[in-house]
LUMZALO-222291 format. One record per residue (C-alpha): residue number from 1; residue in three letters; x, y, z. Coordinates in steps of 0.02 Angstrom, whole numbers, always signed. Each point is the difference from the previous one (the first is absolute). Layout:
<recs>
<rec n="NUM" res="ALA" xx="X" yy="Y" zz="Z"/>
...
</recs>
This chain:
<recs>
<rec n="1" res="UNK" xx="+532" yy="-115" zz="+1220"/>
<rec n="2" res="UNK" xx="+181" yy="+24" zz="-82"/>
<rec n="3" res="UNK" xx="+10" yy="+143" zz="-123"/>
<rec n="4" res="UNK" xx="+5" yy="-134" zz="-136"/>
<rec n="5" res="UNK" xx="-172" yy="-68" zz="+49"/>
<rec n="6" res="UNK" xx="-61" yy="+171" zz="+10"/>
<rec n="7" res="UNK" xx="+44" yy="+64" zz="-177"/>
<rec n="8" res="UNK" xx="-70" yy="-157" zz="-68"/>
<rec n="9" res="UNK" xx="-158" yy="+26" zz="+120"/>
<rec n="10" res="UNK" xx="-9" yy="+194" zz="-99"/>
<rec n="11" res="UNK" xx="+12" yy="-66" zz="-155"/>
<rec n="12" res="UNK" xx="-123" yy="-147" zz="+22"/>
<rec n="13" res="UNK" xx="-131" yy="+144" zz="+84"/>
<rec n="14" res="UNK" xx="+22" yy="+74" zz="-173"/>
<rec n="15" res="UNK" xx="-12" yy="-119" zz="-111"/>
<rec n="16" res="UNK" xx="-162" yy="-58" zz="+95"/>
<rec n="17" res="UNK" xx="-80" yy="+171" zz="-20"/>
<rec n="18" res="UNK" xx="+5" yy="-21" zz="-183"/>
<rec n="19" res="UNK" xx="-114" yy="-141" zz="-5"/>
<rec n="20" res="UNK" xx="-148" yy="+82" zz="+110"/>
<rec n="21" res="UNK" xx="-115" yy="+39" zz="-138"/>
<rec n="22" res="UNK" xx="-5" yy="-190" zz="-65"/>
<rec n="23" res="UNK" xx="-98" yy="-95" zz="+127"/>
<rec n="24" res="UNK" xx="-169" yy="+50" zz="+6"/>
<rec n="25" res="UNK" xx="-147" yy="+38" zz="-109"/>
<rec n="26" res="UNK" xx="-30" yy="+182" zz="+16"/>
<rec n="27" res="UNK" xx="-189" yy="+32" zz="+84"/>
<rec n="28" res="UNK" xx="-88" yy="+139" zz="-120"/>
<rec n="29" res="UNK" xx="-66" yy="+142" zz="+111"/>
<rec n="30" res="UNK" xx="+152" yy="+56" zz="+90"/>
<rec n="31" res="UNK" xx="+116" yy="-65" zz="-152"/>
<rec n="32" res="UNK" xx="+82" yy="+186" zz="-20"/>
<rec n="33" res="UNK" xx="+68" yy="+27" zz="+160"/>
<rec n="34" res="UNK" xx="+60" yy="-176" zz="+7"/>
<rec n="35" res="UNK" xx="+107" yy="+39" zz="-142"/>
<rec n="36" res="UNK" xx="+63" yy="+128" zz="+66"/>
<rec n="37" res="UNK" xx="+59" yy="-95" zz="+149"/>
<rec n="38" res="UNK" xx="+65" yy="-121" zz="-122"/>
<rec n="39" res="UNK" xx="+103" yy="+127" zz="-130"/>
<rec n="40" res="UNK" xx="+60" yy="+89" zz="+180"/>
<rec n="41" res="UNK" xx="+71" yy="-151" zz="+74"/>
<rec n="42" res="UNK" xx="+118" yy="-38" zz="-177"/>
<rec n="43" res="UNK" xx="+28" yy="+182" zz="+21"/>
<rec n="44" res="UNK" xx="+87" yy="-19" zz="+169"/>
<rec n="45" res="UNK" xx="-116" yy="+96" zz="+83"/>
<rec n="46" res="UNK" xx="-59" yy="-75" zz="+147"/>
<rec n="47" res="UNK" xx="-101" yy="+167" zz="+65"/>
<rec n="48" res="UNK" xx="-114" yy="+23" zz="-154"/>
<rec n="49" res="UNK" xx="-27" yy="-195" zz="-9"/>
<rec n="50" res="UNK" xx="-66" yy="+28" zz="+177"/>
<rec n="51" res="UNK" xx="-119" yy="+148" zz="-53"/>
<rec n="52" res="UNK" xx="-69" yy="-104" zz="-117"/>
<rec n="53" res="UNK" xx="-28" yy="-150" zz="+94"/>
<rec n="54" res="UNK" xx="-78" yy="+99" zz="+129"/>
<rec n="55" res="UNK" xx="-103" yy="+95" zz="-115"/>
<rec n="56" res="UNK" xx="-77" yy="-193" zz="-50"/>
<rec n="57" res="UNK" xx="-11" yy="-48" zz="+184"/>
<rec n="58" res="UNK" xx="-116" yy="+144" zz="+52"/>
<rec n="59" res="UNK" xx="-117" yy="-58" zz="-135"/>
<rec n="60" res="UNK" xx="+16" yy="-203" zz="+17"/>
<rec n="61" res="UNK" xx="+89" yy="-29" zz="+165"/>
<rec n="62" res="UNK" xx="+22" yy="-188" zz="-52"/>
<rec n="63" res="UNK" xx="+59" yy="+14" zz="-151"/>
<rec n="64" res="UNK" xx="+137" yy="-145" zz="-33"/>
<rec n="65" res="UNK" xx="+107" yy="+94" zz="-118"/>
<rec n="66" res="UNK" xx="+4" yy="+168" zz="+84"/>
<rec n="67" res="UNK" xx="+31" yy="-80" zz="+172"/>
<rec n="68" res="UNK" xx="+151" yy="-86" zz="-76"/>
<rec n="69" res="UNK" xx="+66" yy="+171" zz="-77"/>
<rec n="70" res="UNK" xx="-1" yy="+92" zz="+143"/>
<rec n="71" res="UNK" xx="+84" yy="-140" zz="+85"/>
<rec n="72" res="UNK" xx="+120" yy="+5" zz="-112"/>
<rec n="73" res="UNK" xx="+48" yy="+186" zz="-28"/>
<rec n="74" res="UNK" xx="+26" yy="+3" zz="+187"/>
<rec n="75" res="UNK" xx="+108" yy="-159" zz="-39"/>
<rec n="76" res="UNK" xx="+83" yy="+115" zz="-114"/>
<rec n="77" res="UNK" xx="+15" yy="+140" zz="+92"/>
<rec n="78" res="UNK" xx="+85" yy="-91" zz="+138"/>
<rec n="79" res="UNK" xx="-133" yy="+5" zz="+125"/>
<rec n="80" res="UNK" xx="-18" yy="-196" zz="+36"/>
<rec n="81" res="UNK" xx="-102" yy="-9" zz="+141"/>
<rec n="82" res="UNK" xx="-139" yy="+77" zz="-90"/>
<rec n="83" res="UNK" xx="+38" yy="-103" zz="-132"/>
<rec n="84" res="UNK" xx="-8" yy="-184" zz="+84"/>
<rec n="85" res="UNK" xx="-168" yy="+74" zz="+88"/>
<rec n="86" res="UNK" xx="-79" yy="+49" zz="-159"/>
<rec n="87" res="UNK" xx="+63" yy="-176" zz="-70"/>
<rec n="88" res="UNK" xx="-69" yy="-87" zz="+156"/>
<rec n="89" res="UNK" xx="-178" yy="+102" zz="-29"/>
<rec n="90" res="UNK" xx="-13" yy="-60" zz="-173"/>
<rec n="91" res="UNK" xx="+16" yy="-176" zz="+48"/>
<rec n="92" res="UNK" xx="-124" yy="+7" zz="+128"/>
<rec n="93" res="UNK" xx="-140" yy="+80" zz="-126"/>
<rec n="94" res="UNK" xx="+40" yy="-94" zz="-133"/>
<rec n="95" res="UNK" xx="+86" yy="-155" zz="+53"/>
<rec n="96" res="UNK" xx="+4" yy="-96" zz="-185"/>
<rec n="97" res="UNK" xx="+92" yy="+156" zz="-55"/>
<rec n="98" res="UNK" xx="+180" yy="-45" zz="-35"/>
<rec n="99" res="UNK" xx="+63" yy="+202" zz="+2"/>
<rec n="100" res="UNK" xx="-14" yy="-5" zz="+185"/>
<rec n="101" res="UNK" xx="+146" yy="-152" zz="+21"/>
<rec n="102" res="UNK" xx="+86" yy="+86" zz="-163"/>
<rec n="103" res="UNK" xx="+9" yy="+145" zz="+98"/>
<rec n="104" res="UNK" xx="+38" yy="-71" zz="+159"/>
<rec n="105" res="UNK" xx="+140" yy="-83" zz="-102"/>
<rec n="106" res="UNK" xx="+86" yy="+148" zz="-62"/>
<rec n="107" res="UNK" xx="+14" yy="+70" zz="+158"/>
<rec n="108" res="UNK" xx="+77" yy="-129" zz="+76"/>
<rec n="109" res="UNK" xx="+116" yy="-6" zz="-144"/>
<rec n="110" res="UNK" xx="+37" yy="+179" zz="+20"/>
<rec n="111" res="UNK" xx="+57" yy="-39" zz="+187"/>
<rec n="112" res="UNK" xx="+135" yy="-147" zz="-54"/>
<rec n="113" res="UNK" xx="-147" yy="-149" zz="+60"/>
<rec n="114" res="UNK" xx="-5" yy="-85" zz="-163"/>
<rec n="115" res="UNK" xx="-34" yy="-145" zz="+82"/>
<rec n="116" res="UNK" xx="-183" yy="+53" zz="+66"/>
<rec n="117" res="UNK" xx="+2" yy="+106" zz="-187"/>
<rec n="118" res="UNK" xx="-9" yy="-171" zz="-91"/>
<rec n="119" res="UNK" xx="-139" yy="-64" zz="+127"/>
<rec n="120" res="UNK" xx="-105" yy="+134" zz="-56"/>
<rec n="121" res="UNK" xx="+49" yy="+9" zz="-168"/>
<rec n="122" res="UNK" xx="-53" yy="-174" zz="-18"/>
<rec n="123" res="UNK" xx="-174" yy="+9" zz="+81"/>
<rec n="124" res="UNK" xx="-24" yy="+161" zz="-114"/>
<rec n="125" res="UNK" xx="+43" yy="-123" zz="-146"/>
<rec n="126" res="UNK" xx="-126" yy="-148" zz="+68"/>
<rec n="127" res="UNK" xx="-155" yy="+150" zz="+6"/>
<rec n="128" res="UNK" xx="+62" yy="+83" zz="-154"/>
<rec n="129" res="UNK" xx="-20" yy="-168" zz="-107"/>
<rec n="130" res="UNK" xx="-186" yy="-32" zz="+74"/>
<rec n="131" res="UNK" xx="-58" yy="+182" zz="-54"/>
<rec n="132" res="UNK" xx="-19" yy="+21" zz="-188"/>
<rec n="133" res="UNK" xx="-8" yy="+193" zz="+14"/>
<rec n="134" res="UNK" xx="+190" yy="-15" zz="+79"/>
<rec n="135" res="UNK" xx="+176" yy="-7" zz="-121"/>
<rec n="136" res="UNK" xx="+122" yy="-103" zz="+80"/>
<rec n="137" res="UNK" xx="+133" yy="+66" zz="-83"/>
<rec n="138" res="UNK" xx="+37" yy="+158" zz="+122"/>
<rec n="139" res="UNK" xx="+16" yy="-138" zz="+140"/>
<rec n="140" res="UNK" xx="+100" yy="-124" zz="-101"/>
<rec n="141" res="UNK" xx="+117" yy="+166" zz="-30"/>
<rec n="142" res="UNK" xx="-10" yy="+42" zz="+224"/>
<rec n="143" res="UNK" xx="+42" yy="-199" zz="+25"/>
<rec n="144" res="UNK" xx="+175" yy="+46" zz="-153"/>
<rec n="145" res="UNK" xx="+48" yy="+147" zz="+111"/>
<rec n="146" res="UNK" xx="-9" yy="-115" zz="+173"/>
<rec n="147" res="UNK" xx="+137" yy="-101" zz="-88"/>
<rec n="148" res="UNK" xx="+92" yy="+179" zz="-68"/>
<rec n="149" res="UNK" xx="-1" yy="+47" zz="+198"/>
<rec n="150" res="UNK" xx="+69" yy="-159" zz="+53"/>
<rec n="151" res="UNK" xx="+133" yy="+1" zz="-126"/>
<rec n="152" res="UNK" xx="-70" yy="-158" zz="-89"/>
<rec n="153" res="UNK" xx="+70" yy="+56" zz="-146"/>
<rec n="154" res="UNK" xx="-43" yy="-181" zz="-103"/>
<rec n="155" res="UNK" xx="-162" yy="+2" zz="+62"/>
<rec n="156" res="UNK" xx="-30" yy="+199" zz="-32"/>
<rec n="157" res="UNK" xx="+51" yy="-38" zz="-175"/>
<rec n="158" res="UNK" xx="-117" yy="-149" zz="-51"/>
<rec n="159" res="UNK" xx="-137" yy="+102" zz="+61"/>
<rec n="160" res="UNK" xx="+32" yy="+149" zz="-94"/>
<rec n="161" res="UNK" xx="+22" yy="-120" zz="-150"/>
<rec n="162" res="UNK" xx="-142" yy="-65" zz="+17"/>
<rec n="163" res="UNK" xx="-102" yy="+164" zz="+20"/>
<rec n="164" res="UNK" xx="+92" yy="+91" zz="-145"/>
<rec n="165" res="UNK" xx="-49" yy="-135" zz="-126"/>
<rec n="166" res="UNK" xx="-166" yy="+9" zz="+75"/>
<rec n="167" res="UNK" xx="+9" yy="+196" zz="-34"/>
<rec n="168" res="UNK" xx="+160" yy="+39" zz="-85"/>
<rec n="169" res="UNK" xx="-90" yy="+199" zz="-10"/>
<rec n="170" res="UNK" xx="+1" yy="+23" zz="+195"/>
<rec n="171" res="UNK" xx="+161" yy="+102" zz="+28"/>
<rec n="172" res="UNK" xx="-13" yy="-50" zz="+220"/>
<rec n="173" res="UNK" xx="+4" yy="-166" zz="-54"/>
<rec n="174" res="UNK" xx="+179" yy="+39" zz="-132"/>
<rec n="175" res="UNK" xx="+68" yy="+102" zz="+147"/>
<rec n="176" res="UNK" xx="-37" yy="-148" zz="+123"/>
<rec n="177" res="UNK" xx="+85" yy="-105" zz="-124"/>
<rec n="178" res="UNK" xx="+166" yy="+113" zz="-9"/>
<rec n="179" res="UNK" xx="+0" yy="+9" zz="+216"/>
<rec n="180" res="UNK" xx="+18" yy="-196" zz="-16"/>
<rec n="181" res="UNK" xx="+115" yy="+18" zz="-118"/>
<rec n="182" res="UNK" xx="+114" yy="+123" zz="+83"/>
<rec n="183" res="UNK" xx="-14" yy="-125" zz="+163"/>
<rec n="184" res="UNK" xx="+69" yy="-124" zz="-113"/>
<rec n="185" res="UNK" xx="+157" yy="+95" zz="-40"/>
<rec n="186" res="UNK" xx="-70" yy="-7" zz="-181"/>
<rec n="187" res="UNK" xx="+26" yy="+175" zz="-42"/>
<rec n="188" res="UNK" xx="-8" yy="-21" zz="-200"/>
<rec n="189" res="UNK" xx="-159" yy="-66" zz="-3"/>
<rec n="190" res="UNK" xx="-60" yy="+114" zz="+147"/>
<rec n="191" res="UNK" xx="+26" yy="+151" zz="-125"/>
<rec n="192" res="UNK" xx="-110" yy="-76" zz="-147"/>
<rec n="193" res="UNK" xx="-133" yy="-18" zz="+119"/>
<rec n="194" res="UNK" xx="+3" yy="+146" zz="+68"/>
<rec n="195" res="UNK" xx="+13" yy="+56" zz="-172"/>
<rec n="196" res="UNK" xx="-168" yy="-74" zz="-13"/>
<rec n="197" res="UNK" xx="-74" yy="+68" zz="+142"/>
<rec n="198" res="UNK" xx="+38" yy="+197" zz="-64"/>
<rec n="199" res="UNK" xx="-65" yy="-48" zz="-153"/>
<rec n="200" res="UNK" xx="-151" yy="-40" zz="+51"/>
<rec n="201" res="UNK" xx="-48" yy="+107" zz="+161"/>
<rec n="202" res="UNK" xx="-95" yy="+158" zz="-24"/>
<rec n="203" res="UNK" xx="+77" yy="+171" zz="-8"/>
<rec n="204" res="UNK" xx="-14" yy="+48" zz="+161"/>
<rec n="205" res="UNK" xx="-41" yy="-85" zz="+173"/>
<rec n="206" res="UNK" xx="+92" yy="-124" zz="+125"/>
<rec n="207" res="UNK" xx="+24" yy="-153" zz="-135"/>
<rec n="208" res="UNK" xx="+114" yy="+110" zz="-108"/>
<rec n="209" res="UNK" xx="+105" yy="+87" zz="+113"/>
<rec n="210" res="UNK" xx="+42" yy="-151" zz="+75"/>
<rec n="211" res="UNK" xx="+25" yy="-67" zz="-145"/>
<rec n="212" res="UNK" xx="+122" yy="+111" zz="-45"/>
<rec n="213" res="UNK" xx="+60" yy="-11" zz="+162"/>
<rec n="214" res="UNK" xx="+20" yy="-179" zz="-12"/>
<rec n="215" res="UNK" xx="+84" yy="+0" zz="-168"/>
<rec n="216" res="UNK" xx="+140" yy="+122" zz="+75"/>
<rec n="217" res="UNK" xx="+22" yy="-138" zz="+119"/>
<rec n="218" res="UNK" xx="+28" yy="-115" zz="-136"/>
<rec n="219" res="UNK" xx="+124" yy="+101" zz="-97"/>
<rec n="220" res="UNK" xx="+95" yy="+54" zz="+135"/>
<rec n="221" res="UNK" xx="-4" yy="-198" zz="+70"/>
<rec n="222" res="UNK" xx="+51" yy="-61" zz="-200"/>
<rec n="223" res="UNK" xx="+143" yy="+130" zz="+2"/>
<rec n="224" res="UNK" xx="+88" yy="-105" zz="+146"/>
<rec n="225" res="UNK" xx="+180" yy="-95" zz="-37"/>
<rec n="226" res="UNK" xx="-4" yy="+65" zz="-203"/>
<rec n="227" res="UNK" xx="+150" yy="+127" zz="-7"/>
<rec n="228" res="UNK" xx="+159" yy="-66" zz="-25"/>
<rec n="229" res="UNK" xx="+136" yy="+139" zz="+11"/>
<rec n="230" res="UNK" xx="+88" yy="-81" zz="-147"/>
<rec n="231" res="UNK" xx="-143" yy="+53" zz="-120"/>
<rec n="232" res="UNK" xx="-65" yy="+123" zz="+60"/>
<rec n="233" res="UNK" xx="-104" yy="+72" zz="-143"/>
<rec n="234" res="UNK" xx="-50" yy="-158" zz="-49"/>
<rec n="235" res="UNK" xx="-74" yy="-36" zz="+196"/>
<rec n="236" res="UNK" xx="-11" yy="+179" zz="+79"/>
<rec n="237" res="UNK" xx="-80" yy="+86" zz="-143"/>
<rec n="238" res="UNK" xx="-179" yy="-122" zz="+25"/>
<rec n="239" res="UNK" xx="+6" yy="-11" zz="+171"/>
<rec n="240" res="UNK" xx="+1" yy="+214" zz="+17"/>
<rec n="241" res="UNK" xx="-152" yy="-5" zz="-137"/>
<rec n="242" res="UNK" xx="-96" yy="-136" zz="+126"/>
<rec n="243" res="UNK" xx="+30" yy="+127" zz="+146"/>
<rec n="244" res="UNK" xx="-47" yy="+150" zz="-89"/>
<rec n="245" res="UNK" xx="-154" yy="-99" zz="-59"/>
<rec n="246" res="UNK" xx="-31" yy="-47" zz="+189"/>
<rec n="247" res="UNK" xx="+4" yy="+165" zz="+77"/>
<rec n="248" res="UNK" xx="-122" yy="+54" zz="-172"/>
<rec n="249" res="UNK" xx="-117" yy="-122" zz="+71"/>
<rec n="250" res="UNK" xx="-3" yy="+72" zz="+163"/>
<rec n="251" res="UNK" xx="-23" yy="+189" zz="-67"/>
<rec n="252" res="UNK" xx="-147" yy="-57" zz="-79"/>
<rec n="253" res="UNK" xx="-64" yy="-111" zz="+148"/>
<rec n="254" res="UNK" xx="+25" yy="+174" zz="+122"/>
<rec n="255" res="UNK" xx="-101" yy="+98" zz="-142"/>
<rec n="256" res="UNK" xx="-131" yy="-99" zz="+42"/>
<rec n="257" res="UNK" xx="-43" yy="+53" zz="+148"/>
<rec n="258" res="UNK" xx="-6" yy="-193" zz="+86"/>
<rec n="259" res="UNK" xx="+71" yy="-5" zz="+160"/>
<rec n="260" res="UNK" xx="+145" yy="-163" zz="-21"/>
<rec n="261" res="UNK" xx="+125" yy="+2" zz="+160"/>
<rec n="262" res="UNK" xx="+129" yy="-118" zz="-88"/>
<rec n="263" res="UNK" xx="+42" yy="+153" zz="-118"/>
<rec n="264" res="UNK" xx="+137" yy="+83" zz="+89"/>
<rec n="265" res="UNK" xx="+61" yy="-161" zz="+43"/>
<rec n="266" res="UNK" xx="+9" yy="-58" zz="-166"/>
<rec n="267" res="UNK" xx="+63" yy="+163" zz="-58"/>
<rec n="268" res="UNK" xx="+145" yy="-11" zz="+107"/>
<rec n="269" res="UNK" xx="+45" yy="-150" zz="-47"/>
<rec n="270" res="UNK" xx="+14" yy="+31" zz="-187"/>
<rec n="271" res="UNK" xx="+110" yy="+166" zz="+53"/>
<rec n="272" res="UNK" xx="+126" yy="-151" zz="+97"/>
<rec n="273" res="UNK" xx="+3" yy="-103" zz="-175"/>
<rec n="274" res="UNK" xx="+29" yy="+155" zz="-78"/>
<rec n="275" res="UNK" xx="+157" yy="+42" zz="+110"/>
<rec n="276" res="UNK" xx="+62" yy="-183" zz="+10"/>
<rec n="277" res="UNK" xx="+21" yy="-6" zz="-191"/>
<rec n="278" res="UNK" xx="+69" yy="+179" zz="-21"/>
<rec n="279" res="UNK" xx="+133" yy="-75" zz="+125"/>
<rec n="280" res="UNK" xx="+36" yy="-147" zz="-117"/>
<rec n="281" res="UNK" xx="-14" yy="+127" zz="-177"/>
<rec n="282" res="UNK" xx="+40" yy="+159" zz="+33"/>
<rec n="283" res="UNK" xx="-39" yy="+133" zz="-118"/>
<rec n="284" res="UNK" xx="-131" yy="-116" zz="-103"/>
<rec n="285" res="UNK" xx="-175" yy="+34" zz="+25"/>
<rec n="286" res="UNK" xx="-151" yy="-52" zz="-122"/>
<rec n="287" res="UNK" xx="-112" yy="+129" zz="-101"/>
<rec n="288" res="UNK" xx="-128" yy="-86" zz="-75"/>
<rec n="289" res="UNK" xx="-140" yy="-89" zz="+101"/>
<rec n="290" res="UNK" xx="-36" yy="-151" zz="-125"/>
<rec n="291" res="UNK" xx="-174" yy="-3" zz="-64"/>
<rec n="292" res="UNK" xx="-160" yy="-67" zz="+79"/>
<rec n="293" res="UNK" xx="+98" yy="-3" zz="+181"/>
<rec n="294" res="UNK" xx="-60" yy="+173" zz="+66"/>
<rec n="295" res="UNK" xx="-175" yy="+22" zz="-68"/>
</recs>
């Protein structure tokens, strides 16, 4: 898997966390620890997701939602084997349960296989429509991020059109949405949608840091080709507001707490714009970071 592949692998592993919490009915007599395993998992916190799974395991070892958690927070936590065998499990015991394929379908994902991701993803989405306790949203949003880690950009976006009109409140689904976008080259719009997405994620968790995250991206990608050394206040002045904006964004995505590899690489990258356009204006930098852009 090329570094590429594997930094859109991350971010789709991410992005699919979000949406854990949206696919099943909750069952009543274990429903506390289950959300806990739910609120740890947007957390980033794979180990206490685990806790809490187990915790519902030793009291209903079948239980379809727990099973998938802990499959999952080992999915997080990098441990795959455990994860696919957990997956596998759930599919044996309850074999018109789609979470087992979803599952199954993120970790392929996660290894570069979208290819055998979509299979599953797709026989997830043919159980998921025959069980009325089951949103097929969160697998509509896995079968968007197959096309994000295949760098189908047209076919990432339509998806996340489609589910942000659906739910135009979901930040995972406005941070899907500015991933396409960025794909696309179409780094203007990529900022109002991630603009979106911080607006709407929670204060604290995995959806907003990388949302922030994501909306550094997006400045630092719309501050490409915009100085012009012959004007330089009139070009430097916004683009040095966009970066100090950007590397805002990723203060307050580090505060967090949320582990998000890309941020050193995105933070070096905004310190190379930097330097490229002190090279073309020397002596100019901006002061002001323009409203609304480092919230």
């Amino acid at each position: 898997m090329t570094p590429r592949v594997r930094v859109v692998a991350a971010a789709a592993l991410l992005i699919g966390a979000l949406v854990l919490s949206y696919g099943l009915v909750f069952r009543t007599g274990v429903a506390g620890d289950l959300d806990a395993g739910e609120r740890a998992v947007a957390s980033g916190r794979p180990d206490l997701a685990e806790a809490a799974f187990r915790r519902v395991l030793s009291a209903e070892p079948e239980n379809e939602q727990a099973m998938y958690g802990i499959g999952w927070a080992w999915h997080m936590g990098g441990q795959d084997d455990q994860a696919r065998e957990a997956f596998n499990l759930l599919q044996e015991i309850h074999p018109d349960s789609p979470l087992g394929y979803k599952g199954l379908g993120s970790v392929w994902m996660g290894e570069g296989n979208t290819k055998e991701a979509r299979r599953s993803f797709e026989r997830a989405l043919e159980l998921a429509v025959n069980r009325q306790d089951y949103d097929t949203v969160p697998i509509e949003n896995s079968l968007a991020l197959v096309d994000l880690s295949s760098r189908n950009g047209e076919a990432a976006l339509a998806a996340y059109d489609a589910l942000t009109t659906k739910h135009p409140e979901r930040a995972e689904f406005q941070l899907g949405r500015a991933e396409a976008l960025l794909m696309l080259g179409r780094n203007d719009d990529a900022r109002t949608a991630a603009d979106a997405a911080v607006s709407h994620a929670p204060d604290d968790g995995v959806v907003r840091a990388n949302s922030l995250v994501t909306r550094a991206r997006a400045l630092l990608a719309a501050s490409g080709g915009r100085v012009n050394a012959a004007d330089c206040k009139g070009t430097a002045t916004p683009v040095y507001a966009w970066l100090d904006a950007a590397d805002h964004d990723l203060d307050l995505a580090e505060s967090l707490g949320v582990a998000v590899p890309s941020i050193p690489n995105v933070r070096r990258s905004i310190r190379e714009r930097r330097g490229g356009v002190d090279d073309t204006c020397p002596g100019l930098r901006a002061i002001a970071v323009p409203a609304g852009t480092g919230n």
